[in-house]
C-alpha positions in Angstrom: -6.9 -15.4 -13.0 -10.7 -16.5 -13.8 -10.0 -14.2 -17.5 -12.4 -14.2 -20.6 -12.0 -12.0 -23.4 -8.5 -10.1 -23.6 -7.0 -7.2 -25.5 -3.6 -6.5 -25.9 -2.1 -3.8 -27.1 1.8 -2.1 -26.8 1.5 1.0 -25.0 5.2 3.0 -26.0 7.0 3.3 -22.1 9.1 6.1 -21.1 11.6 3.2 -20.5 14.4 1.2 -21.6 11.7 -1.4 -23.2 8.5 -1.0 -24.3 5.2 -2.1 -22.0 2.6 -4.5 -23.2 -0.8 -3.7 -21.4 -3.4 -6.5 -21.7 -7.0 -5.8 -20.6 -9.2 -9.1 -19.2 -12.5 -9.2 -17.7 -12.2 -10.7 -14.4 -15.9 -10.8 -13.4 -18.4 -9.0 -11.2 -18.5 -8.3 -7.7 -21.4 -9.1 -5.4 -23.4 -6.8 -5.7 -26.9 -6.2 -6.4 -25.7 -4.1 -9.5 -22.8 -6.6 -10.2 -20.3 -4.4 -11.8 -18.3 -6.1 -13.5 -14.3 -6.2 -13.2 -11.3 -6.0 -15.1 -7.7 -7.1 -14.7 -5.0 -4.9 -16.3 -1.3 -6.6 -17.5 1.9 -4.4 -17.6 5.0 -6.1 -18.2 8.2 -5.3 -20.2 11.4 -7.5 -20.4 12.1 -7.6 -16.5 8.7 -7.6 -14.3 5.2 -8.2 -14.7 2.6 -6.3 -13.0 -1.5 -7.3 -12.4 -3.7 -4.2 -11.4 -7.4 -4.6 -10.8 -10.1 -2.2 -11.1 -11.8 -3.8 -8.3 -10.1 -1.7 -5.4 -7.4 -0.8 -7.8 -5.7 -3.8 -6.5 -2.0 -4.6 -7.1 -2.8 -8.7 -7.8 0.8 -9.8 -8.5 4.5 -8.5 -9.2 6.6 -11.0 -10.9 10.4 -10.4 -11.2 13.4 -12.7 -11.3 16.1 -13.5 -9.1 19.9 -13.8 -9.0 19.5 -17.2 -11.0 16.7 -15.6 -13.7 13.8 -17.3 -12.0 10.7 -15.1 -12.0 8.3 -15.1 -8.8 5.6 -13.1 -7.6 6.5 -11.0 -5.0 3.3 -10.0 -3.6 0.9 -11.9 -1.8 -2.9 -12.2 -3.5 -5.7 -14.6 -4.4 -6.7 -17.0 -7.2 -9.7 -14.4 -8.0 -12.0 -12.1 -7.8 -14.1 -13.5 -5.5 -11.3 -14.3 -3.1 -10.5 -10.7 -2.7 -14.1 -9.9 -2.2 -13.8 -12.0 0.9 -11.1 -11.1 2.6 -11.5 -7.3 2.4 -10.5 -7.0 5.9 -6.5 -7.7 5.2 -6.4 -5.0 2.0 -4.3 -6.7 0.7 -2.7 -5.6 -2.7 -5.5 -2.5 -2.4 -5.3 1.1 -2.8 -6.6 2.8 0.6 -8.9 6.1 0.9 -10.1 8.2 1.8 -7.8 7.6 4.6 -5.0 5.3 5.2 -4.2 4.1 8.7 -6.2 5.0 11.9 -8.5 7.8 12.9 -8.7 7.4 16.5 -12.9 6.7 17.3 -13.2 7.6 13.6 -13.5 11.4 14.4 -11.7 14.5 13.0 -13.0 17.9 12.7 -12.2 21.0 10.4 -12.8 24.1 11.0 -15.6 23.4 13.9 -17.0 20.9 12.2 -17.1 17.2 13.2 -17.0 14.3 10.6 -17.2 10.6 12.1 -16.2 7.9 10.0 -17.9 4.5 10.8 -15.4 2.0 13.4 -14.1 -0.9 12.3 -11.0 -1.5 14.1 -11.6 -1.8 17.7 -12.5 1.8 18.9 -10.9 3.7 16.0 -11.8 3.9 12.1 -9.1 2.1 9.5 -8.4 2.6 5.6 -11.2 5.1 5.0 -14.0 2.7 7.2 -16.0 -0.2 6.2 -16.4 0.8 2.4 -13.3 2.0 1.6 -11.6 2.2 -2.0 -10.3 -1.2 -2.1 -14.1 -1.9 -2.6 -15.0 -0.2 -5.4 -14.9 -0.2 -9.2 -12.4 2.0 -10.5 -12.4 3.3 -14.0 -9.7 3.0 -16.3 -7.8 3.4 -19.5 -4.3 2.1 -20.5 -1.4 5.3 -20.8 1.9 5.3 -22.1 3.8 2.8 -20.1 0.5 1.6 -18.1 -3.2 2.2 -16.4 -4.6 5.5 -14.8 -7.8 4.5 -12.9 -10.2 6.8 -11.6 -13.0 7.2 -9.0 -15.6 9.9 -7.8 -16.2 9.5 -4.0 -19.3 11.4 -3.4 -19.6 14.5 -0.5 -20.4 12.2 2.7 -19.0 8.6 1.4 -18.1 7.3 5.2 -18.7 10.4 6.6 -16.0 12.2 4.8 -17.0 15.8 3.4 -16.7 16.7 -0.1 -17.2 15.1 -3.6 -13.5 13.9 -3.8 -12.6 12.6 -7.7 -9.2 10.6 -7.4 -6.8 9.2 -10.1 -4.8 6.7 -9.6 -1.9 5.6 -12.3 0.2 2.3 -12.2 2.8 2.6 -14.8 6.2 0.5 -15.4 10.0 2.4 -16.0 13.2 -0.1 -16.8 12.2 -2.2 -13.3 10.4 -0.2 -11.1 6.2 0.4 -10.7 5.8 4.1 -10.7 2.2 4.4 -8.5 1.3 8.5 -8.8 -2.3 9.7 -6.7 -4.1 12.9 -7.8 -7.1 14.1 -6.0 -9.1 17.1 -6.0 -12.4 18.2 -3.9 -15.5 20.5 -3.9 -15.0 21.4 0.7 -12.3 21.0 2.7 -11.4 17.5 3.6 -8.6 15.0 4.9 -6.9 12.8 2.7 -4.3 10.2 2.9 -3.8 7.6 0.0 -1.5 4.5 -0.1 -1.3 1.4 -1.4 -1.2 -1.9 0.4 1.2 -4.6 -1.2 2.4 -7.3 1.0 5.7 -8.0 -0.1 7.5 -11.8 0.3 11.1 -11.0 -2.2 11.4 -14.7 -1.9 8.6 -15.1 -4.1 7.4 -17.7 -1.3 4.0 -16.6 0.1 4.8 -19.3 3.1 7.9 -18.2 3.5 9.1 -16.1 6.6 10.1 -12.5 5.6 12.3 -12.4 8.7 15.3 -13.1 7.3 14.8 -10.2 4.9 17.3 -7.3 5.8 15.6 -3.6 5.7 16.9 -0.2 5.4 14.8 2.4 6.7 15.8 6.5 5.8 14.1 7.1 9.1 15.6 8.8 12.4 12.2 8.5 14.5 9.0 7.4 14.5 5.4 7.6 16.2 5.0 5.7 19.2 1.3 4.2 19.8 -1.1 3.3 22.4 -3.0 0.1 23.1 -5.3 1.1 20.0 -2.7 1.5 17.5 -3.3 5.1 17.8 -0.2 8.0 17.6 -0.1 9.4 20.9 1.6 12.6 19.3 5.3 11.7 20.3 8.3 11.6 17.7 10.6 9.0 19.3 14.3 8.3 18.3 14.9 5.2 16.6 18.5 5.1 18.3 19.2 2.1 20.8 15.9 0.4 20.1 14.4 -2.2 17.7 13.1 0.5 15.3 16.1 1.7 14.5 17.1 0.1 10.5 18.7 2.9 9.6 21.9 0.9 8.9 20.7 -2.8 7.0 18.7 -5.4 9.4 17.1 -8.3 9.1 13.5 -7.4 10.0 13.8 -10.6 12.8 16.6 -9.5 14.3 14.9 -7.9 17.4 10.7 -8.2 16.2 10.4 -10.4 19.3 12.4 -8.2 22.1 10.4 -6.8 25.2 10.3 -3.2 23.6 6.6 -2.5 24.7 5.8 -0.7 21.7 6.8 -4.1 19.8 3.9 -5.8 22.3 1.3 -3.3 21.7 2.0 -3.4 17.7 2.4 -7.6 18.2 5.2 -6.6 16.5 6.2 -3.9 14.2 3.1 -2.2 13.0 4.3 2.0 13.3 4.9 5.1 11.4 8.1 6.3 10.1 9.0 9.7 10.3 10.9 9.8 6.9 14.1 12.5 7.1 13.4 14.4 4.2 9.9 16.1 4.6 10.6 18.2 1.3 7.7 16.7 -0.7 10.3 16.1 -3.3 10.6 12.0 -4.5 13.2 10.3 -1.7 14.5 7.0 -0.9 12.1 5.7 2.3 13.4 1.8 2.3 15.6 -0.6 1.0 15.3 -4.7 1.5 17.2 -7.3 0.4 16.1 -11.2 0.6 20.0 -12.7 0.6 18.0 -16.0 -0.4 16.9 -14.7 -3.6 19.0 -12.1 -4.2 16.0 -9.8 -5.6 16.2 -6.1 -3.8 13.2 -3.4 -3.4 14.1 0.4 -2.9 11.0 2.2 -2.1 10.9 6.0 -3.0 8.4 8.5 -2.2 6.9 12.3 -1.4 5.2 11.1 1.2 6.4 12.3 4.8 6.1 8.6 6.6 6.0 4.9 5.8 4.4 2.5 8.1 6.1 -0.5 8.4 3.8 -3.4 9.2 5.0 -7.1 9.4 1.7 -9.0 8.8 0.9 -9.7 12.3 -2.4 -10.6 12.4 -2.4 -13.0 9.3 -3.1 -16.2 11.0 -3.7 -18.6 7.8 -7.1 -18.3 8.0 -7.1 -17.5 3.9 -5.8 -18.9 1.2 -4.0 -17.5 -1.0 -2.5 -18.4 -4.6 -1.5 -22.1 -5.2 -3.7 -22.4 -1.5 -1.1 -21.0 0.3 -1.9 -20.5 3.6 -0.8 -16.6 4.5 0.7 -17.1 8.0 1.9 -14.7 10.6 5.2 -12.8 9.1 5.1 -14.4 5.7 5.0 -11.1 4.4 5.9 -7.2 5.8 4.2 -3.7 4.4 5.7 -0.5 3.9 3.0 1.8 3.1 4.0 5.6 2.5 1.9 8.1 3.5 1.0 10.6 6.2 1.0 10.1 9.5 -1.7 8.1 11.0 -4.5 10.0 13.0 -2.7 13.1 11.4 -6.3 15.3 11.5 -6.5 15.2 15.2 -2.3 16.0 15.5 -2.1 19.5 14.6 2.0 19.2 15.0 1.6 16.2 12.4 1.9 17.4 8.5 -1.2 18.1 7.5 -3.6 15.9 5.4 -6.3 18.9 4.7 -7.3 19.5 0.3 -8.7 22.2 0.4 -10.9 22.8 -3.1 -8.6 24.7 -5.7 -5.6 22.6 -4.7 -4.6 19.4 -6.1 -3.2 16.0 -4.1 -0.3 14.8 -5.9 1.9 11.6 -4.0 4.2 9.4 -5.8 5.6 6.4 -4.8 8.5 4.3 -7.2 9.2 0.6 -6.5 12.0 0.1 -8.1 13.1 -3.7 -7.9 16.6 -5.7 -8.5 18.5 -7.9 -8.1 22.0 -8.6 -5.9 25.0 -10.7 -6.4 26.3 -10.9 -3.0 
């Protein structure tokens, strides 16, 4: 991982096993001010997790399967300056200010516009050009993990308000526990996430369609030819998007559903059941190769499922993989994409006083069957 000098300490876990947390530099980014990097270590007796400060970047997830052999479950690169290259596919990053699309990158509250810079065809994508994934997060190890933190000043991307944000990564028995707090000086939008690109076979060239997926989700939010919600909340019944019994994410990714041609496959919003706010289960998946098993939890209201469609090989990944088309699927939670010009959506406004909270629980295994 390109490391120099380490620390290591035992952090005590709120867990089955305590969590050794090692700090390494991992370098500087290009920048005229080079700030420099570092890569975080949690592990305890069943998986092993790599944060970054760069982007707060989930590097690598390492847990075994049925047979005790250990992978990484995530795709990422060799180094730093990898993921400073390929900021386009987020992978492994932790999006703001806003996950997903803003359709032409305008919102407005209260009367007043904000337009965040395009980069994604006509419409605005993971916070704009100089999102979160690009910058230098502080940090400090906690029980059982890191919390990172960032100050995104009143206008970064066009966004109003001085948002400060906190991100913690932390590790319980065999889950990663990711919790987001945020708070603002004006009104603003917010919608945070993280991006892993999951492969359970722990094969980065591997095809994830034979993985079989579980989604807690009776509809979802149909798109136009920009990837943009065009307000409707569709039934999932008697059409590919309906996992909410266990399917093997290939099973219809390459039917005629016109949605499925506009996303080149599946690249939409869940409408989650439970819109409590309260933690529930969004997703299960299960790689019958490996036998290892994610269950995603979260407050958040939606998860957009995304099956690595544009991923063409054109980077290399760890070991010089070449990341191809559907070697790897994303299920980000979060709130709806587009959700500030969607008034029926749930709302994405922090208003100052008020506190963002979303937590999101990985929680991996392992199956016998």
């Amino acid at each position: 991982m390109g490391s120099t000098k380490s620390e290591k300490s035992i952090v005590s876990a709120p867990s089955f096993a305590p969590v050794v947390v090692t700090k390494t530099s991992w370098g500087k980014i290009k920048t005229a001010s080079g700030y420099s990097a570092d890569l975080y270590t949690l592990s305890n007796a069943f998986i092993t997790v790599q944060v970054a400060t760069y982007g707060a970047h989930v590097v690598s997830i390492e847990v075994p399967d049925r047979n005790g052999i250990r992978k990484d479950v995530v795709l990422g690169f060799e180094d730093l300056a990898a993921y400073e290259s390929t900021i386009n596919t987020h992978i492994g990053s932790t999006i703001g200010r806003y996950a997903n699309r803003i359709a032409n990158g305008i919102f407005s509250i209260n009367g007043s516009e904000s337009r965040i810079p395009i980069n994604n065809g006509p419409n605005a994508i993971h916070g704009g050009p100089v999102g979160f994934d690009q910058k230098i997060w502080a940090a400090s190890p906690i029980s059982g993990g890191v919390k990172m933190s960032l100050l995104s000043p009143d206008g970064d991307m066009g966004f109003p308000g001085a948002l400060t944000v906190h991100a913690s990564f932390t590790l319980e028995d065999s889950s990663l526990r990711i919790v987001f707090n945020a708070t603002t000086t004006r009104t603003t939008v917010l919608n945070l996430t993280s991006h892993s690109y999951f492969n359970l076979s722990g094969n980065g060239d591997d095809s994830i369609l034979n993985h079989v997926l579980t989604l807690n989700a009776d509809c979802y939010t149909p798109v136009d030819f920009t990837l943009i919600p065009t307000g409707e909340f569709a039934p999932v019944a008697d059409t590919p998007f309906d996992f909410r019994t266990p399917t093997t994410i290939g099973a219809r990714i390459n039917s005629d559903h016109p949605q499925l041609q506009l996303g080149h496959g599946y690249d939409h919003n869940f409408v989650l059941n439970d819109a409590s706010g309260q933690l529930q289960t969004a997703a299960h998946v299960l790689d019958p190769v490996s036998g290892r098993t994610l269950t995603i939890s979260t407050t958040e209201p939606g998860v957009q499922f995304y099956t690595s469609n544009f991923l063409d090989g054109s980077f290399a990944g760890r070991g010089g993989v070449r990341y191809q088309k559907r070697s790897a699927f994303c299920l980000e939670t979060q709130h709806f994409p587009d959700s500030p010009n969607h008034p029926d959506f749930p709302s994405t406004l922090l208003q100052p006083g008020n506190v963002f909270r979303s937590e999101t629980v990985l929680a991996f295994g392992i199956s016998n069957e």
